[in-house]
C-alpha positions as CSV (number, residue, x, y, z in Angstrom):
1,X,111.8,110.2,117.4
2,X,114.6,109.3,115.4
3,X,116.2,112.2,113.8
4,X,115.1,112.6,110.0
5,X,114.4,115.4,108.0
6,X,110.4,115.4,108.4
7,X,110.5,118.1,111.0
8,X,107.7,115.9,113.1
9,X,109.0,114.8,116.4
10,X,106.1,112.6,117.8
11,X,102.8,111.3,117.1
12,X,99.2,113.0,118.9
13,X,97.4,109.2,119.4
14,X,93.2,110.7,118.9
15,X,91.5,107.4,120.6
16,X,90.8,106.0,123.9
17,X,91.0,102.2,122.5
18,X,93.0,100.3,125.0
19,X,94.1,98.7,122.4
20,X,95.7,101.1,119.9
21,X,96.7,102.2,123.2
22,X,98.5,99.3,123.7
23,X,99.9,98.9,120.0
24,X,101.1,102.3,119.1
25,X,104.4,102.0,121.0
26,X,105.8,98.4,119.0
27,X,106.5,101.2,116.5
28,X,109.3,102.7,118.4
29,X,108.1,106.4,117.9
30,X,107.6,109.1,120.8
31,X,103.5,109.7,121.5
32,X,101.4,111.4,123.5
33,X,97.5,110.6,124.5
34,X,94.4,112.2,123.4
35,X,90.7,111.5,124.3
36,X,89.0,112.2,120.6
37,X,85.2,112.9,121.8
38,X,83.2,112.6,118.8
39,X,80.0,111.3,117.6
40,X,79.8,108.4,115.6
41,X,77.0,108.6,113.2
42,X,76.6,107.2,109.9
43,X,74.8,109.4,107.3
44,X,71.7,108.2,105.9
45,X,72.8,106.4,103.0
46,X,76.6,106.4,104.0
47,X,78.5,103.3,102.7
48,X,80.2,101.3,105.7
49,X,83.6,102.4,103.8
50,X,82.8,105.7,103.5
51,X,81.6,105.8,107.0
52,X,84.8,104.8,108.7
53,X,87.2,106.6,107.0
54,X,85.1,109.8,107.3
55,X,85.4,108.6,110.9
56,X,88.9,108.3,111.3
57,X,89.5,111.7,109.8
58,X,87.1,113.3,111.6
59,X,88.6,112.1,115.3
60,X,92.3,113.2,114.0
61,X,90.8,116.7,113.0
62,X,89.2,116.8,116.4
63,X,91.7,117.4,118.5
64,X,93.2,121.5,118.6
65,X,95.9,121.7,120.9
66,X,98.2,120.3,118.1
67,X,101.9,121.5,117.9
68,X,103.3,122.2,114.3
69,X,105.7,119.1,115.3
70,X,103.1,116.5,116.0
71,X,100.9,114.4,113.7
72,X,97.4,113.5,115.0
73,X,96.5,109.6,114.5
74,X,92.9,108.8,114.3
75,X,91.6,105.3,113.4
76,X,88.1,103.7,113.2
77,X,86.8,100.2,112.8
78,X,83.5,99.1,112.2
79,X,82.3,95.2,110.9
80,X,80.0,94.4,107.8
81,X,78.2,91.3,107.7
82,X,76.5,91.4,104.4
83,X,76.3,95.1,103.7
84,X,74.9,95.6,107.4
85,X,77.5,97.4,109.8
86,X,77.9,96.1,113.1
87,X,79.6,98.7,115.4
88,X,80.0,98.6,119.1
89,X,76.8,97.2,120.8
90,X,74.5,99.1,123.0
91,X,73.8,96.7,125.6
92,X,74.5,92.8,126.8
93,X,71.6,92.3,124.5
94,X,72.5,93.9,121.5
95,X,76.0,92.0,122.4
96,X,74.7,88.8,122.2
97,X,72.3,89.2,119.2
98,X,75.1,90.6,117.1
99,X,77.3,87.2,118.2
100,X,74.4,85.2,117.1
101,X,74.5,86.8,113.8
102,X,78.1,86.5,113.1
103,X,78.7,83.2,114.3
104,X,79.6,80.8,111.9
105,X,79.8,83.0,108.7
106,X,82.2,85.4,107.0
107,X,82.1,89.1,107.2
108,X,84.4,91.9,106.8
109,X,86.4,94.2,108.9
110,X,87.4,97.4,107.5
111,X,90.5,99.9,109.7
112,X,90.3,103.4,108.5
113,X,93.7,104.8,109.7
114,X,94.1,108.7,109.1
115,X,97.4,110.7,109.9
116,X,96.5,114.6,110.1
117,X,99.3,117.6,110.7
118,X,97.6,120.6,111.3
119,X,99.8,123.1,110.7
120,X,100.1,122.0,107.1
121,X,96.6,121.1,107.0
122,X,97.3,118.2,105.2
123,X,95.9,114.4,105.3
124,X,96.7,110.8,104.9
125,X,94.1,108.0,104.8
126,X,94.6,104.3,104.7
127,X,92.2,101.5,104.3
128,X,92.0,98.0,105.7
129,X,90.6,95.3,105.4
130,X,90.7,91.9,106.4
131,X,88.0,88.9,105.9
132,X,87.1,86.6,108.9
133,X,85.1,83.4,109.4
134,X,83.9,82.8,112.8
135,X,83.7,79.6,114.3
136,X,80.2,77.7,115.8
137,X,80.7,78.7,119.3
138,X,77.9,78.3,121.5
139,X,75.0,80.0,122.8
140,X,76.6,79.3,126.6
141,X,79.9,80.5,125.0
142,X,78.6,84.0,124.1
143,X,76.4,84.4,127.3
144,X,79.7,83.7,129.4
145,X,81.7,85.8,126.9
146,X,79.4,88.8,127.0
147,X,79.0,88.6,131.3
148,X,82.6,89.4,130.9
149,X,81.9,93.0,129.4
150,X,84.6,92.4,127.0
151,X,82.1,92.8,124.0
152,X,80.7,96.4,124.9
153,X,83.4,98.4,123.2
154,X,83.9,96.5,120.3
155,X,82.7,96.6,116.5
156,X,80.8,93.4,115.7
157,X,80.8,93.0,119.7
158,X,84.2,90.5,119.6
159,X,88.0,90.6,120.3
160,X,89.6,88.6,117.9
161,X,92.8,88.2,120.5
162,X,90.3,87.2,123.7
163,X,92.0,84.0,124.8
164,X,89.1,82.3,126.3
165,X,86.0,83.5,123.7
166,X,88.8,83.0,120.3
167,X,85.8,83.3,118.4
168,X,87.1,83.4,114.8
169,X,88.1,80.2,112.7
170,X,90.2,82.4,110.1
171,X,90.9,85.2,108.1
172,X,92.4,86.8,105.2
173,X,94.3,89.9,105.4
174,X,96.0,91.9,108.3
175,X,95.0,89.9,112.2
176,X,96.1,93.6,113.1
177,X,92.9,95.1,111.3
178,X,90.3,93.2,113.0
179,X,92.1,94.3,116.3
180,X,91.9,97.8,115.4
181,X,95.0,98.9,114.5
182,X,96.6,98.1,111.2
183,X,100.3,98.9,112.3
184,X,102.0,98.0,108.4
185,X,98.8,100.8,107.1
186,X,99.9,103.2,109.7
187,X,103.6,103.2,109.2
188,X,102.5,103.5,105.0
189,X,100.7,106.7,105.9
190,X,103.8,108.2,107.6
191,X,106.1,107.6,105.3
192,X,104.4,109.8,103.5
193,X,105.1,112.5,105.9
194,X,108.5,111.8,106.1
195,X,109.0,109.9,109.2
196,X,110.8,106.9,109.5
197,X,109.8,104.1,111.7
198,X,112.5,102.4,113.4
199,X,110.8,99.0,114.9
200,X,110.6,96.1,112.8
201,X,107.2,96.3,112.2
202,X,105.9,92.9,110.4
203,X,108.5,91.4,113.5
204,X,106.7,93.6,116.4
205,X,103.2,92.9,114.9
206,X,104.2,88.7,114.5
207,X,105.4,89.2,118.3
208,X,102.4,90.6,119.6
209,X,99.9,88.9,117.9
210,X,102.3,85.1,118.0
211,X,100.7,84.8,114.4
212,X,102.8,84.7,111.0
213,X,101.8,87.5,108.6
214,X,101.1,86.8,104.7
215,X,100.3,90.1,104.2
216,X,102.9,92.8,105.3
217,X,105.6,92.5,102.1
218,X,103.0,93.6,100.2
219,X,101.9,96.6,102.3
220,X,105.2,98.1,103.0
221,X,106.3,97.6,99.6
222,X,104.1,100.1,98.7
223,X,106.1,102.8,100.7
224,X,108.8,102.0,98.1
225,X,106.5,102.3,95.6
226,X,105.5,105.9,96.8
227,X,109.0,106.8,97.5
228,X,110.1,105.9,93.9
């Protein structure tokens, strides 16, 4: 990690998403990999909101064997398709029913991003959200989509970056949140903890995903704000 005065010298990564896997390094910072084994269970009555943030902090509390120098990064993601949560699908069945009931309409996807350093015992949350509109794919299309297995370990059952499924028209907000991993949220919440973050990250995120970004100015010009 760069050298700054935060005293943290590399992130605890609490998931075993391929894909915040695979997106935690276009920050530039030094990480190490953690398994977070935890149940996830909403409480009765537990908003979606509520639900995957409580998530998020609870896998980056999970983990023990935590040096005083590291920060523990737990996320969570779940879909809401009008005030129903969709999270990762039981079967090929489930899979497909939950494709059925998305296609063609709008539903939300919220990130919860938490940053936890134990020794301090002290925690910061971020929330994202981005809407998306899927597209009329076919009943074919999601049988051949869910045969791939792709669908099992995903909220709402869907990649948004699949290359041959592509099953979302549009969206508002951050492509990064419906993948998972809100990197412009994530580098918010460490800022708070002092560390600096020495990738480009609206450039990294824009390479990555080969989309342009509406949304980024405004989120990092909140750790301005914070600083000021």
């Amino acid at each position: 990690m760069p050298r700054d005065d935060s005293g943290i010298h590399r992130l605890v990564l609490a998931s075993g998403s391929p894909r915040r896997r695979q997106l935690l390094p276009l920050l530039g910072l030094p990480f190490v990999l953690k398994t977070a084994a935890v149940e996830e269970q909403a409480f009765d009555g537990e908003p979606p909101t509520e639900f995957v943030l409580r998530m998020s902090r609870v896998k980056a509390c999970s983990l023990k064997d935590v040096r005083p120098d590291e920060l523990v990064v737990g996320a969570d993601t779940i879909v809401v398709l009008e005030g129903m949560t969709l999270g990762k699908p039981a079967d090929p069945e489930d899979a497909t029913h939950m494709l059925r009931q998305l296609r063609g309409r709008p539903h939300s996807v919220y990130t919860a991003i938490s940053v936890w350093h134990r020794a301090s015992r002290r925690m910061v949350s971020e929330m994202a959200e981005s809407r998306v509109w899927m597209r009329e794919y076919t009943d074919t299309e999601i049988a051949d989509y869910v045969a791939t297995g792709d669908p099992l370990d995903k909220a709402g059952a869907y990649a948004i970056q699949h290359p041959q499924f592509d099953p979302v028209a549009r969206i508002e907000g951050c492509w990064l949140t419906v993948v998972g991993f809100p990197l412009c949220h994530l580098g918010r919440a460490l800022a708070q903890f002092g560390v600096v973050v020495p990738a480009n990250v609206p450039g990294a995120c824009q390479a990555f995903s080969q989309r342009a970004c509406q949304v980024s100015s405004v989120i990092l010009a909140q750790i301005t704000e914070r600083r000021a």
